[in-house]
Structure formats: structure tokens, C-alpha cells
N, C-alpha and C positions, 0 to 999 in steps of 0.2 A: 777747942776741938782741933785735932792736929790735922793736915792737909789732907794726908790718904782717908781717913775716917770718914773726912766734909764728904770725899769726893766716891766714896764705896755705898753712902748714905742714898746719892743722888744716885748711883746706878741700882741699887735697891728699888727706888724709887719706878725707874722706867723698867725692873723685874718686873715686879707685880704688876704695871702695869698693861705687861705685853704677855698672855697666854697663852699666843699662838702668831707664827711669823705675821698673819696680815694685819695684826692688830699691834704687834712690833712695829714694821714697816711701815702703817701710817702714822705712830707716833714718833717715827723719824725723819717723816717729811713732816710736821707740828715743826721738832726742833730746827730741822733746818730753814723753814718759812721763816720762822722768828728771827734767822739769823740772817734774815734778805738773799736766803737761794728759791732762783724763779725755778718751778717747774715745765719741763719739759714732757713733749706724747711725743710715743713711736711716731704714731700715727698724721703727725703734722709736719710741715718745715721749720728748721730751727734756725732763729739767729742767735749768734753767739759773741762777742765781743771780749777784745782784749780787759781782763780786771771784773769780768765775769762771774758770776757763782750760781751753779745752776743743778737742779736732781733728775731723774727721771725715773720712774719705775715698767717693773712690767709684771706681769700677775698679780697685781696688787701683793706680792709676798717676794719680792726682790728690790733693791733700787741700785742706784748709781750715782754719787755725790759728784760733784768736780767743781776746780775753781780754776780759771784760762788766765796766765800771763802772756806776756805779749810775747811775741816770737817766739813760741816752746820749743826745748832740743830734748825733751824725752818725759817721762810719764811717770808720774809715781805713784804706786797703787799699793792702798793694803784693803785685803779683801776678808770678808768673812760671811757665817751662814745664818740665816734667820728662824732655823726649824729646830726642832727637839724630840729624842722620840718619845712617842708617845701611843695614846689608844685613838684609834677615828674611831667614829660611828657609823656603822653602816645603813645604806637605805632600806627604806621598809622597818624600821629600827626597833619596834615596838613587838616584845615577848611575854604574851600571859603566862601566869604559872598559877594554875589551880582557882584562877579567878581570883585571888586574891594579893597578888603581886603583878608590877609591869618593869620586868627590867629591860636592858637596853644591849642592841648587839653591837659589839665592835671587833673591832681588828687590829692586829700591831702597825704600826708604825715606826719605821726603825728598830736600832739595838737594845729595848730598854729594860732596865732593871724592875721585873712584874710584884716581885715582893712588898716594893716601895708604894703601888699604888693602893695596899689593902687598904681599909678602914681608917681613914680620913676623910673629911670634905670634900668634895669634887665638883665643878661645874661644868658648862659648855658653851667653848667660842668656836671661833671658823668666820665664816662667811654663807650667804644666802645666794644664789641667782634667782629674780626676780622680776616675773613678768611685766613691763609696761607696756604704753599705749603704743608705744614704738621699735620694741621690744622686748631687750634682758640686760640688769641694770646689779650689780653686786652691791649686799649690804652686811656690812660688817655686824659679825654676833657676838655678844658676849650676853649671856648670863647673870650677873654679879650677884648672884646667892649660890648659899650652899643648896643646892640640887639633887646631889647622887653622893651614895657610896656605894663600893665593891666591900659587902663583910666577906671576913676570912670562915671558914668553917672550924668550930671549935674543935679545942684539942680531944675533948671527952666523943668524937667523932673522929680524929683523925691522930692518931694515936703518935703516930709516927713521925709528923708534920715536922717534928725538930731534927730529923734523923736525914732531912734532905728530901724534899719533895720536885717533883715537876710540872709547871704550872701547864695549864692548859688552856690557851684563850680563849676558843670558845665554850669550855664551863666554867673555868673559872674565873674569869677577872671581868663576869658581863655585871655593871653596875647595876645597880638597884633604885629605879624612878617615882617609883606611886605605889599604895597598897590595893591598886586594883581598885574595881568598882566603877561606877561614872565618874566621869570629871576628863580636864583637859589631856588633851593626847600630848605627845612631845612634839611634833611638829608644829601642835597650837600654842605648844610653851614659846616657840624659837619663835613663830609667827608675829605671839602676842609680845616679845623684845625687841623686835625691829617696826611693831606697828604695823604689819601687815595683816592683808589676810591669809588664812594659810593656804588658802588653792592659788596663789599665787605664786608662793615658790616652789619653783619646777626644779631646783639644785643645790641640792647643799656640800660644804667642806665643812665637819665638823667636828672636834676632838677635845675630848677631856682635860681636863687641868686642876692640880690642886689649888685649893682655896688656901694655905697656909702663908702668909706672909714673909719676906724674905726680913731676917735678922741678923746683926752684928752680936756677937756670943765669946766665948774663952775669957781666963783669971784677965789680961788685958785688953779684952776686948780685941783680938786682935784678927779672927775669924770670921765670916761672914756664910750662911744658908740662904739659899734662896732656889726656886722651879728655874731652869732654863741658863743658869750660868753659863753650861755649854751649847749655844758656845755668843747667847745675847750681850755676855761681857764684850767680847773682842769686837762686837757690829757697835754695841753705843760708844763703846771710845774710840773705834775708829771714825767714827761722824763727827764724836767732840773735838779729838785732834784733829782734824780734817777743817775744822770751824775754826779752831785756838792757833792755826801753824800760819806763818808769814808767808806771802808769795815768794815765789823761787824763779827759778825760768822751766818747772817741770810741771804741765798739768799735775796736778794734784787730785788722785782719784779715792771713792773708797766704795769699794765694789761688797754690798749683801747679799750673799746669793740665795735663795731657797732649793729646798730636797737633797742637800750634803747626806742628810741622813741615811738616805736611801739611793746613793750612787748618782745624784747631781745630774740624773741623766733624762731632764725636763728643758724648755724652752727657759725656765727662769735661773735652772742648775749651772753650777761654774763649767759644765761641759759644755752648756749652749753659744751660742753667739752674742750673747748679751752684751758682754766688754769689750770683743771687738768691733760691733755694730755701733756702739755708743765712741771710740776709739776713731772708727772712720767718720762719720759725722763729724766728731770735733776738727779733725785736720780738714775737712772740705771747705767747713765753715769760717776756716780759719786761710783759707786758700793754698791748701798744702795738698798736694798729688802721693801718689802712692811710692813713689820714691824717697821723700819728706818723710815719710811716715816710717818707713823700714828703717830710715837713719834715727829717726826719734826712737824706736822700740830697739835698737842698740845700747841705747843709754839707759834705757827704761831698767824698772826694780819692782819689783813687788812684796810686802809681807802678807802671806799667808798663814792669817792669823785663827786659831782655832786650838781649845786649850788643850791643854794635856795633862797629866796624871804625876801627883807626888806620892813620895814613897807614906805608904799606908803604917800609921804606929801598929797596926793588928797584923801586916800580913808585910815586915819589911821584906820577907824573901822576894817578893815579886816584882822588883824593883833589880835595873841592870847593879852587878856589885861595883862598879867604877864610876857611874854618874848616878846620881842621888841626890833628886832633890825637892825641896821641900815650897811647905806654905811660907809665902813672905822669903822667899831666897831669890827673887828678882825672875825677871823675864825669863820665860823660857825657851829656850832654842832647840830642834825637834830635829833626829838623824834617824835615816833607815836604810841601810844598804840596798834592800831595791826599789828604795825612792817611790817608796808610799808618802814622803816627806821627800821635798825637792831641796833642801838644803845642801849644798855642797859648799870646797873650799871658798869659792867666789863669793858665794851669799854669806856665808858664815862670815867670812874675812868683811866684807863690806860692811854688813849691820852692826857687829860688834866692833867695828872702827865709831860706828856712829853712836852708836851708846856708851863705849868709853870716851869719848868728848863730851858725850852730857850726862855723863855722871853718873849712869844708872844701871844698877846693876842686873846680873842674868848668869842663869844656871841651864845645865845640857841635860836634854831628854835622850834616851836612848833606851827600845824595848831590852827586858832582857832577852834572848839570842834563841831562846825555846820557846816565847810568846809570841805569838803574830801580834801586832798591832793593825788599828784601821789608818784607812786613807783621811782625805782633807782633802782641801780647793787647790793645793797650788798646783801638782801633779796631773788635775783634770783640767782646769783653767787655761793650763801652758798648751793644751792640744789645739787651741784655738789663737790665742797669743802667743807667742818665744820670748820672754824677757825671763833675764839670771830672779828668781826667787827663793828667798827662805823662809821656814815655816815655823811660828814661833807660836806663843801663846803666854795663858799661865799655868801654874801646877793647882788642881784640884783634886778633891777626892771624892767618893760617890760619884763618879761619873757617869752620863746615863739612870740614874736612880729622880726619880719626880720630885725631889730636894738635893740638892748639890752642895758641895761647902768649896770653900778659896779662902781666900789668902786677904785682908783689910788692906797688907802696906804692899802684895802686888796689883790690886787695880790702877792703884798710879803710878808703882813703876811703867807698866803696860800704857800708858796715857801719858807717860814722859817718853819713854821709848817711840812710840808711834809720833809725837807732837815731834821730835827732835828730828825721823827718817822725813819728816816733810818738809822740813826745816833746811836740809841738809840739797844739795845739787850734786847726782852721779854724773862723770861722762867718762864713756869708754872710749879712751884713747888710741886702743887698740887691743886686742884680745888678748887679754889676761892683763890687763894695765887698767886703771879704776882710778880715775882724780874726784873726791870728795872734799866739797867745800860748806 
């Protein structure tokens, strides 16, 4: 089995795993535990030592990796988002129809492609809030059966349906839970998953996910499907390389953020103070003032990593006519003139110094010129920190769609690229001057 394969297997692996940020995020404090990083609470004082490796989260659906060399001159951070959109569940959730059916209400979440969630398997994770003796205590939910589907209404009713339809969330993509009658309610389903009782939880996060398994596919296998690629790729290998990369003299950060999808603009979103709260602690702790610190975020770099889109074999027109490019054509590197993508000369110039010394290749994203594209983390993240960032990712197709497809041999580019930026020591010598070692 050749390297990118071993390694697109293992991120499969932590897919299906993770159907929803907080069940992501705790299975990447698992990884990181295993790999001897202590955790870190807001909520307590921290020590922190030279040769250190330490996480921290907050919402249970964000974290913060790092590893501390001794005397650090700047920060290197690749960041990414832990969310996907998707359907929540709204409270009160349960819908009789005729007495004979109990479906379920929900609501969009994010940008998503509503087509994809008909008539498949579906379950339900999230999270619980949870009365105790002392008082309210979160329990992670998942489901793991098939639960729910959303049927489509057949064609011999909807005659039209291929001629272009417009979905509507509240009729149509509410799933379908029980055939009615007695039996368990759906809060006594989530209640009886977590072993509680159910007057006990006073709060839920809860949202949909397909049951389908992520797979490696094409005449070479050279493809990969799976729920949440976008954008769980670029968060699991920024925590692998983040594990795999040698000390440097640059904290080494990898920042996950949650609710990108929905404009980051939450206490755990790259708009909050998450990275530079978690930023000032390290230099205090390390005995560095606020002067220390502005000279370290001079040198500082970040990739903001969050995938993007290859030219479509169906629909190549939509694709810019000068940059094009594809599954498996190396990292991708992400341009928008009004910097909904913060990539400029600096950033470009610097990253792709560091991946032509290790070897790995990368291709230029750019919308075409009548397409709006969305944003990403590094352009909100930067309102809180100032450090030179570029925005890269991989090329996928289906994006936003409740099954995704990429690219087998770029997962490792993307985990050679990222392993190599932490590997590597920026220091800015002076503005517009960049020594890379």
C-alpha cells in the first residue's frame, strides 16, 4: 500500500468517526493524549515549560494544540474549522402527522447542498446539557444506528422535480423518526444513548449526519468520499503534523476553530479571542511582556487551511480559465482580490518557498471573476492577531454536499506541506525581507 493511500485510510478512519465538531474535537484530544500533550482549562493557571506539548479547548467544539521551545522568536500556526453544514434539530422537535408518523424539525445550518441529504441513512449527534447534583455537566451524543431518513416525494407526485425544484426546509427535508403510535419519544432516544434520564436534559446541540461510510473509489483507486472532508481533512493533519514536526525556535500552534460555517462569529469562531488568549498566556508563562510578544507575532505565519474546489469534469466552465486545478495536483493555494482569502505576495512567496524545498507540490485556486466565493478563518482570525497569512487547502468536489470527494495522493501532500511549514523557522528581518531556515 503506497504512503498517500496508508495515510487517506487513517483520515477516513477519524471521518466517520467525527459527525459533528464535538465529537471531532474530542477525538483529537484521544490523539493528542496518546502523543503525551497535557491538557490545559481556561478556567485554571497554567504552567508551561520549555520542551512542553500541551491542548486546550473551549466549547467543547474548538481546541488549540501547541508545543513550547525554549526561548521562542515567533509562532507558527495552521489553523482550521471543526463544523460542517448541515441540519440541527430544533427544540420541541417532535411532529405528529395523522397519528401515524413522528418526524422531526429542523433547521439549516450553514451553506449545504439539501439535494444530498434525501433518502439515505441518517442519525443524531451533538451534545447534551445535563442536570447534576451541582449542576450542568455536557454529554457527548451520538446515535450509532441508522435512525432517520428524509424520503424524497416521488416523481408520479412531482412531476417536474428534474426540471429544477426549490427545497424548502421546513417541508421538506424534515426527517422521518417513528411510525407513530406509543413508544419512545426522541428525547428518550438521545436520553436512553447517553444513560440518562430524560428530565434531566435541559439542552441540547443536535444535528443530523449521514450513516454512509467514507471510501477510497476510481480505476486507481485514486479518489476518496467521505461526510465532512470539508473541511475535517485540514484539522486531522494539522494536529498529525503538528505531532510528526521537529522543534524549531517557533511555538508551534494548530488552531480548530468551530462555526466557520456560519461566519465564526462565536466565542469558539476564528473571530473570537480564542488564539490570542491562548497566545498571551504562553508568553506570560514563559516570562515574556507584551513587548516580547509584538516582536514574536512579527515573525509569526500562519496557514489557513480550509479546502477548496477542483475544476468539475461536468461543469468545467465554472472553474477560473487560467488556474485549474485538479484532484491529486498538489496543495492548494487560495487568491481573492478582496481577500476573503488573505494570501498575498508575502504569504505566497514564503509557503511556496517552503514546499519547493520539500518537495511537494501545489496548484493556485482562484474564483472565476463573476463567481462570488465564501470566506475562511484567516481573514477573520487576523482581526484579532496581525501575522503575514496564506490560505491554502485541497481541491474537492461536492463541496458542502453530506458526501464530499478529494483527492487519495493530496491528503499527503497537505500533511507533507503542513509537516515541512513547522519544520521550517520564519524571521522577519525587516519588512518585506523573510529569512527561512
Amino acid at each position: 500500500m503506497n504512503k498517500s493511500l496508508k495515510y487517506t485510510n487513517k483520515l477516513i478512519e477519524f471521518l466517520d468517526a467525527s459527525p459533528v465538531s464535538f465529537i471531532a474535537v474530542d477525538n483529537l484530544k484521544k490523539i493528542l493524549k496518546h502523543n503525551g500533550y497535557i491538557e490545559l482549562n481556561e478556567s485554571e493557571d497554567w504552567e508551561i515549560v520549555d520542551g512542553g506539548k500541551y491542548f486546550v479547548t473551549r466549547n467543547g467544539s474548538a481546541i488549540i494544540a501547541f508545543n513550547v521551545p525554549e526561548d521562542p522568536h515567533a509562532f507558527a500556526v495552521v489553523s482550521a474549522h471543526s463544523d460542517s453544514p448541515g441540519l440541527k434539530i430544533k427544540p420541541n422537535a417532535e411532529i405528529r402527522v395523522e397519528d401515524k408518523y413522528v418526524k422531526l424539525n429542523v433547521e439549516q445550518y450553514g451553506g449545504l447542498i439539501m439535494s444530498t441529504w434525501f433518502d439515505r441513512p441518517l442519525s443524531v449527534a451533538g451534545r447534551a446539557a445535563v442536570k447534576t447534583k451541582d449542576g450542568v455537566e455536557m454529554k457527548l451524543v451520538n446515535i450509532d444506528r441508522d435512525l432517520l431518513v428524509i424520503p424524497s416525494l416521488a416523481i408520479h407526485m412531482n412531476r417536474s422535480v428534474n426540471e429544477g425544484y426549490t427545497f424548502n426546509i421546513q417541508k421538506d427535508l424534515l426527517p422521518l423518526f417513528s411510525g407513530g403510535g406509543e413508544g419512545e419519544s426522541f428525547i428518550e432516544t438521545v436520553a436512553d444513548s447517553i444513560k440518562v434520564k430524560p428530565d434531566d436534559i435541559i439542552g441540547t446541540d443536535l444535528f443530523l449526519y449521514t450513516r454512509l461510510k467514507g471510501r477510497v473509489w476510481g480505476r486507481d483507486n485514486e479518489f476518496f468520499s467521505s461526510q465532512r472532508i470539508d473541511d475535517l481533512q485540514c484539522a486531522y493533519t494539522g494536529i498529525k503534523a503538528l505531532i510528526d514536526s521537529n522543534y524549531t525556535s517557533s511555538v508551534r500552534m494548530c488552531c480548530v476553530f468551530d462555526n466557520e460555517e456560519v461566519g465564526s462569529g462565536t466565542k469558539q469562531g476564528a473571530k473570537s479571542t480564542f488564539m490570542h488568549d491562548v497566545m498571551i498566556r504562553i508568553c506570560k508563562c514563559l516570562g515574556k511582556d507584551e513587548r516580547d510578544m509584538l516582536r514574536m507575532l512579527a515573525s509569526s505565519f500562519m496557514l489557513s487551511a480550509d479546502n477548496g474546489h477542483a475544476v468539475h469534469p461536468n461543469y468545467t466552465d465554472k472553474a477560473c480559465p487560467t488556474n485549474r486545478p485538479y484532484l491529486n495536483g498538489g496543495v492548494l493555494v487560495k487568491y481573492n482580490a478582496q481577500q476573503k482569502y488573505t494570501t498575498d505576495a508575502v504569504s505566497e512567496g514564503v509557503f511556496l518557498k517552503i514546499c519547493d524545498d520539500a518537495k511537494v507540490p501545489y496548484q493556485r485556486y482562484v474564483n472565476r471573476s463573476d463567481i462570488p466565493g465564501g470566506s475562511t478563518l484567516g481573514n477573520l482570525s487576523t482581526e484579532q492577531v496581525s501575522i503575514n497569512t496564506v490560505d491554502i487547502g485541497t481541491a474537492q468536489l461536492a463541496m458542502h454536499s453530506s458526501y464530499e470527494t478529494a483527492g487519495v495522493d493530496d491528503a499527503k501532500y497537505l500533511y507533507d506541506a503542513m509537516k515541512a511549514f513547522y519544520n521550517a523557522s520564519i524571521t522577519t528581518l525587516r519588512d518585506g525581507v523573510y529569512k527561512i531556515k
